[in-house]
C-alpha positions as CSV (number, residue, x, y, z in Angstrom):
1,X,11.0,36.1,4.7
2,X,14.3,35.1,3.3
3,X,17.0,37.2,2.8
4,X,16.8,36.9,-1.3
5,X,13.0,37.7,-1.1
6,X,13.8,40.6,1.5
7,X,16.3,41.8,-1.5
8,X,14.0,41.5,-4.3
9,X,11.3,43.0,-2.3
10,X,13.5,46.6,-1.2
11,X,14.8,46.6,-4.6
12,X,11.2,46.6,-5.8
13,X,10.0,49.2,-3.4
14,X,12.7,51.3,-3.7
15,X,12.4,51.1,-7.4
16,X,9.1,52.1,-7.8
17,X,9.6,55.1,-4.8
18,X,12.7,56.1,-8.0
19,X,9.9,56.2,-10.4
20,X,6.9,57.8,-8.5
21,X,9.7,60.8,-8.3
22,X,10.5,60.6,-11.8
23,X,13.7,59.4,-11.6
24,X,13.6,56.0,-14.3
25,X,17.9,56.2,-14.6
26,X,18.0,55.1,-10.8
27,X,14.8,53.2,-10.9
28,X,16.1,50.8,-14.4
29,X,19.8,50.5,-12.4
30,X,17.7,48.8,-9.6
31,X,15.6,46.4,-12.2
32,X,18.4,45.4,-14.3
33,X,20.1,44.2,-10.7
34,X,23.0,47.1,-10.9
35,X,22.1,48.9,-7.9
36,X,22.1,46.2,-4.5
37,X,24.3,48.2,-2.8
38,X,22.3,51.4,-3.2
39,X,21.9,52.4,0.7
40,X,18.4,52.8,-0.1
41,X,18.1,49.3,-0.9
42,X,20.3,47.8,2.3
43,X,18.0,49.9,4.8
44,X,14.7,48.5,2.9
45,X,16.1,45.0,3.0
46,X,16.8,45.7,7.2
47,X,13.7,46.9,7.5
48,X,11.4,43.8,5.6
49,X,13.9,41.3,8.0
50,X,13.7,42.7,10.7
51,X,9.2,43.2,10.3
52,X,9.3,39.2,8.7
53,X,11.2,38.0,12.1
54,X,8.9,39.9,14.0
55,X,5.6,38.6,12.4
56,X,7.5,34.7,12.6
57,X,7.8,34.9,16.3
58,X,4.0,36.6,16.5
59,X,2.7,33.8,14.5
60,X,4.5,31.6,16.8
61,X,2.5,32.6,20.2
62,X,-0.8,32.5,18.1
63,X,-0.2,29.2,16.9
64,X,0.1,28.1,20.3
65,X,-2.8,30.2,22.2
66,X,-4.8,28.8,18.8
67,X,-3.6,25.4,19.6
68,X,-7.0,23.9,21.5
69,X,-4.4,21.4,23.6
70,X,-3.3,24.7,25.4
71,X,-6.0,25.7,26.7
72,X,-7.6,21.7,27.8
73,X,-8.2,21.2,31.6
74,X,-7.7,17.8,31.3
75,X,-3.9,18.0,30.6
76,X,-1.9,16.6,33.8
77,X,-0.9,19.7,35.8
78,X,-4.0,22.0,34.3
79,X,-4.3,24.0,31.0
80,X,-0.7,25.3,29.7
81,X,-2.5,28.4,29.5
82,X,-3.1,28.5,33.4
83,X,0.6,28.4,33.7
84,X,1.7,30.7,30.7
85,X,-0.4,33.5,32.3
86,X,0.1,35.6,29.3
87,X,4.3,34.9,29.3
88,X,4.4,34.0,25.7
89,X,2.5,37.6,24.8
90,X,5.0,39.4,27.2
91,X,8.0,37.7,25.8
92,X,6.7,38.8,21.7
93,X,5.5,41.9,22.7
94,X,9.4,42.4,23.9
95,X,11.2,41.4,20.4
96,X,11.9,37.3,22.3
97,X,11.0,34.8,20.7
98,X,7.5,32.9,22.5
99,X,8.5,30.2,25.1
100,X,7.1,27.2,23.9
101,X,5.7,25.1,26.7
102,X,5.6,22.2,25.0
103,X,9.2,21.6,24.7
């Protein structure tokens, strides 16, 4: 997610958290764009970057385990996934990004 979208996003959330407790002054600041530096607003936008960063590197190991060519016997050396013995899993599940074994 880009930083913009992140923005728009938080200031949406945060927004609509300003009306669910009846507070439309804050929440029409935020809509009419006069409240991005509401703390509120900067730890919502953190928050979406730092989830969309980790979804990009999940989707990265499951694009490759999805990839049929990493798991094909046939490849010289045996299946990438013989040799990635779960590596790129570890490496997400630890906030690093996936080693690619194709590169």
């Amino acid at each position: 997610m880009s930083a913009p979208k992140s923005l728009n996003l938080a200031a949406r959330l945060v927004a609509d958290m300003y009306d669910a407790i009846n507070r439309p002054d804050l929440s029409g600041m935020i809509r009419t764009g006069q409240a991005e530096d509401f703390p509120e607003i900067k730890a919502a936008t953190a928050l979406l970057e730092q989830d969309a960063a980790q979804r990009h590197r999940y989707e990265a190991a499951l694009s490759q385990y999805a990839d049929p060519g990493f798991w094909d016997d046939m490849t010289p050396g045996g299946a990438l996934a013989l040799h990635d013995g779960g590596e790129m899993a570890r490496n997400v599940l630890a906030g690093r990004p996936a080693f690619n074994h194709r590169d």
